[in-house]
N, C-alpha and C positions, 0 to 999 in steps of 0.2 A: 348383381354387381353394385348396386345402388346401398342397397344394405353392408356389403362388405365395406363400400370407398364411406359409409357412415362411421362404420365401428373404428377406422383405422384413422379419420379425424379426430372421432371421443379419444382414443389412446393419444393420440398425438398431443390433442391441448391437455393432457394430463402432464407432458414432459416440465420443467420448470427448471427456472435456471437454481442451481446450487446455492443453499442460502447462508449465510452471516452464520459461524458458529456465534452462539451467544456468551460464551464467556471473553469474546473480544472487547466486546462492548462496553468500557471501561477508561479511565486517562491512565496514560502509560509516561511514568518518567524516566529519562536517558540514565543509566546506571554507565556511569562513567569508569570504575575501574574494570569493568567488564568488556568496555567498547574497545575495538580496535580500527586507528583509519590509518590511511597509508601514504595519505598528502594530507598537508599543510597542519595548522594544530586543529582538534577537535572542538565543538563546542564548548561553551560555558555550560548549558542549561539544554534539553527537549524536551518539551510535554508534548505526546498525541492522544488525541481524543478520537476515539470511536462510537458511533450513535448508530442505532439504528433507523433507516430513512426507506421508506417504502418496503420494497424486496431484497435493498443493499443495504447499504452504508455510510455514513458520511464521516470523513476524515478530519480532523481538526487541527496544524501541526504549528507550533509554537516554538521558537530555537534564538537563544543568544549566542549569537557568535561570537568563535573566539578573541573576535576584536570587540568584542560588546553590544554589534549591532544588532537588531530585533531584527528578525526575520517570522514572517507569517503565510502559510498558505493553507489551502486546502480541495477539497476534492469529495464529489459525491459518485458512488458507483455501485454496480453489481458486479454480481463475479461468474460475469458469463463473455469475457474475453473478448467485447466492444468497447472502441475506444469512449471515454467521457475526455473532459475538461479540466484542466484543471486552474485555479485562482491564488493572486495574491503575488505575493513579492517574492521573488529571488528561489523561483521554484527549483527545487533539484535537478543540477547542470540544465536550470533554464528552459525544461522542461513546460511543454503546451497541454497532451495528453498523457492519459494513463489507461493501461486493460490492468484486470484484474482478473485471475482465473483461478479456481481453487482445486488442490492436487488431493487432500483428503479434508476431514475436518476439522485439520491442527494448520495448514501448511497452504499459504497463498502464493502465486506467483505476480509479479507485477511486469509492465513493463511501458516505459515511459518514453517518450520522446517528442522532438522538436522537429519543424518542420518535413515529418514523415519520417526522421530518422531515427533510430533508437539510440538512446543517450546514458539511459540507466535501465538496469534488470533489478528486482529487490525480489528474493526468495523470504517469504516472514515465517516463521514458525512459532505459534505458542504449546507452550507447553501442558503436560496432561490436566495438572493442575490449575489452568488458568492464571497463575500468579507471573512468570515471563515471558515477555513477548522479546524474539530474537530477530532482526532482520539481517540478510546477509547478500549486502550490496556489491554490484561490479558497474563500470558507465565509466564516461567519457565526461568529462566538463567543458563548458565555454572556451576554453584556450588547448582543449584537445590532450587532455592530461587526466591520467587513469585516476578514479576516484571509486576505489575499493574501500568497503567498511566491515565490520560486522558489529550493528550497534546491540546491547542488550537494555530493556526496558523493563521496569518493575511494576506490576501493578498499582493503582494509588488507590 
């Protein structure tokens, strides 16, 4: 019994959470005739920045808004659908955490939220090629008003 409950811990720390396709890894700019949002005007500007940081990831996200304000935040995770943290100012619909889980190795799901609630979902898809990254947003903002997007992003 001793040798069976051995073998079936080696298998077990062999499992590992799903890791970073590496073609993510990259700064991605807002390709604005492609994005669509559904409230208020769109940004001026996005750049996100992906790194690789341990086993995950770290996100890096840079946004003028349409009124010209600089907005910065960011966020480090794996993609094993535990919440992390996330930092910085004026985070999406005001958002505290984020999971991150991945569906294959083109295709992450996100989901964000404030005080335990979920506030936004982001489905991200890159493409075969590595050259766009696609996110396709559903959430709820700060004053309770639907904040649907589908932003497309170009490689830099």
């Amino acid at each position: 019994m001793h040798r069976l409950t051995t073998v079936l811990a080696l298998l077990l720390s062999q499992v590992v959470a799903p890791s970073v396709n590496p073609l993510l890894f990259a700064a991605w700019k807002l390709n604005l005739a492609r994005s669509v949002y559904e409230l208020g005007p769109p940004p001026k500007a996005q750049t996100q920045k992906y790194e690789p940081f341990g086993d995950g990831m770290r996100v890096a996200v840079e946004t003028i808004s349409g009124n010209g304000a600089r907005i910065a935040y960011g966020y480090a995770v794996k993609l094993d659908g535990m919440e992390y943290p996330m930092e910085g100012e004026r985070t999406p619909n005001g958002a505290e955490t984020i999971t991150v889980r991945s569906v294959d190795a083109f295709t992450t799901e996100a989901t964000l939220r404030r005080g335990g609630e979920i506030v936004l979902r982001i489905r991200s898809v890159l493409s075969r090629d590595g050259k766009v990254l696609t996110l396709t947003s559903k959430g709820t903002n700060l004053n309770e008003l639907p904040t649907n997007s589908v932003t497309v992003f170009d490689r830099q």
